[in-house]
C-alpha positions in Angstrom: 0.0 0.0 0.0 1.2 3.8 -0.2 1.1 6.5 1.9 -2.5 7.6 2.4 -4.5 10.5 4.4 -7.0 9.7 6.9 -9.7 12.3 8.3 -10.7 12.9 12.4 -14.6 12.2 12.2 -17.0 12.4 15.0 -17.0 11.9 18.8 -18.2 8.5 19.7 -18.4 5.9 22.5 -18.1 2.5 22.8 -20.0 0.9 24.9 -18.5 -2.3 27.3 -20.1 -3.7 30.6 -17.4 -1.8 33.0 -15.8 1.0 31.0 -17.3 3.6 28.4 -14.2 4.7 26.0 -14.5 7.8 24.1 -13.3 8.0 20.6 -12.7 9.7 18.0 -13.1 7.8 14.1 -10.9 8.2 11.7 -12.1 8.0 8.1 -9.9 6.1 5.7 -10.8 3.7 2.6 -7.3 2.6 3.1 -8.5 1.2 6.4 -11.0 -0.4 5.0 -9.3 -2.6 2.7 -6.5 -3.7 5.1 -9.0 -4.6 7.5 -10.9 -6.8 5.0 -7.3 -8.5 3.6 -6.4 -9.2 7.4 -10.0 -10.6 8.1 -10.0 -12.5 5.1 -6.4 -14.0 5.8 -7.7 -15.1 9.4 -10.7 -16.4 8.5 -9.4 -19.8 8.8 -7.6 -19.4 12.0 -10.3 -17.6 14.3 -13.8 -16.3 15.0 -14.8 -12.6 15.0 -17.1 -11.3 17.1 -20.5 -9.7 14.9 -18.8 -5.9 15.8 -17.8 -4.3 12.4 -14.5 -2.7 12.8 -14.4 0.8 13.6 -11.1 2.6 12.8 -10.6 5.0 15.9 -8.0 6.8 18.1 -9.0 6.0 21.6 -9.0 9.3 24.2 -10.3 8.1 27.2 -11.2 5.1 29.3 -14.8 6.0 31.2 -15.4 4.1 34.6 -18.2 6.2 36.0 -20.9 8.3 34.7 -22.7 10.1 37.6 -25.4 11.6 35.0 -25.7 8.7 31.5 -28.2 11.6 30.2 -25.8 14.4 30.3 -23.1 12.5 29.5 -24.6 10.9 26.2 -25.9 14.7 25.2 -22.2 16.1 25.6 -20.6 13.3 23.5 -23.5 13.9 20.7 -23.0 17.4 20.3 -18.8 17.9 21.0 -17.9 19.4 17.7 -14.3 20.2 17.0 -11.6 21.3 13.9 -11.6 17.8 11.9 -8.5 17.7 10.2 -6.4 15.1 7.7 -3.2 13.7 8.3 -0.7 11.2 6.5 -0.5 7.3 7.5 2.8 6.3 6.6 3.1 3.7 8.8 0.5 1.0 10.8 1.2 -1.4 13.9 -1.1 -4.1 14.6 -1.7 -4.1 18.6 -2.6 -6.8 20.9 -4.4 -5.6 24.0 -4.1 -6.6 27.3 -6.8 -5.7 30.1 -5.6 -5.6 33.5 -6.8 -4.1 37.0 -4.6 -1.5 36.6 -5.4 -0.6 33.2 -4.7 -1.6 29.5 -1.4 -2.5 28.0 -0.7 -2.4 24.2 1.7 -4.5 22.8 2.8 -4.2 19.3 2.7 -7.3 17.3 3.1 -6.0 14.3 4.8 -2.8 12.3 3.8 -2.3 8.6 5.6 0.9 6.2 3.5 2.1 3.6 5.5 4.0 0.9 
């Protein structure tokens, strides 16, 4: 692949059964199409969960909400610069949850020129 330019969308959340984490998604065909080669090379060797990928830059890890109303309304209407950058580079991570927080471990580094 070359070099390509991604886009900051919107303000979002994902949703677990401990933690809300706030994102931001970052719009990129490019994306896409790795995702679907890597998913398509796997096939064989795992099971996905039914969650379509969502290409993201994570900001913050949530573990309380003390009002879900005001706190949903805030994330819907945060508006903010977007703004396009280069991706010369991706690294595949491998996330590991523990009590004290999530570690990322880099399994992978791919150069796009």
């Amino acid at each position: 692949f070359n070099k390509t330019v991604a886009t900051l969308g919107n303000l979002n959340l994902f949703v677990t059964d401990s933690v809300n984490i706030i994102y931001i998604k970052i719009d990129c065909p490019v994306l896409d199409i790795l995702v679907d080669m890597i998913e398509s090379t796997l096939d064989s060797w795992c099971l996905y969960d039914n969650q379509p990928f969502v290409a993201h830059l994570t900001l913050f890890h949530v573990s309380h909400v003390y009002d879900e109303k005001i706190f949903l309304d805030k994330i819907k209407n945060f508006s903010f610069e977007k703004m396009s950058f280069e991706i010369n580079e991706f690294k595949l991570k491998k996330i590991i949850t523990e009590a004290e927080g999530s570690i990322y471990e880099t399994v992978g580094r791919y150069d796009l020129w």
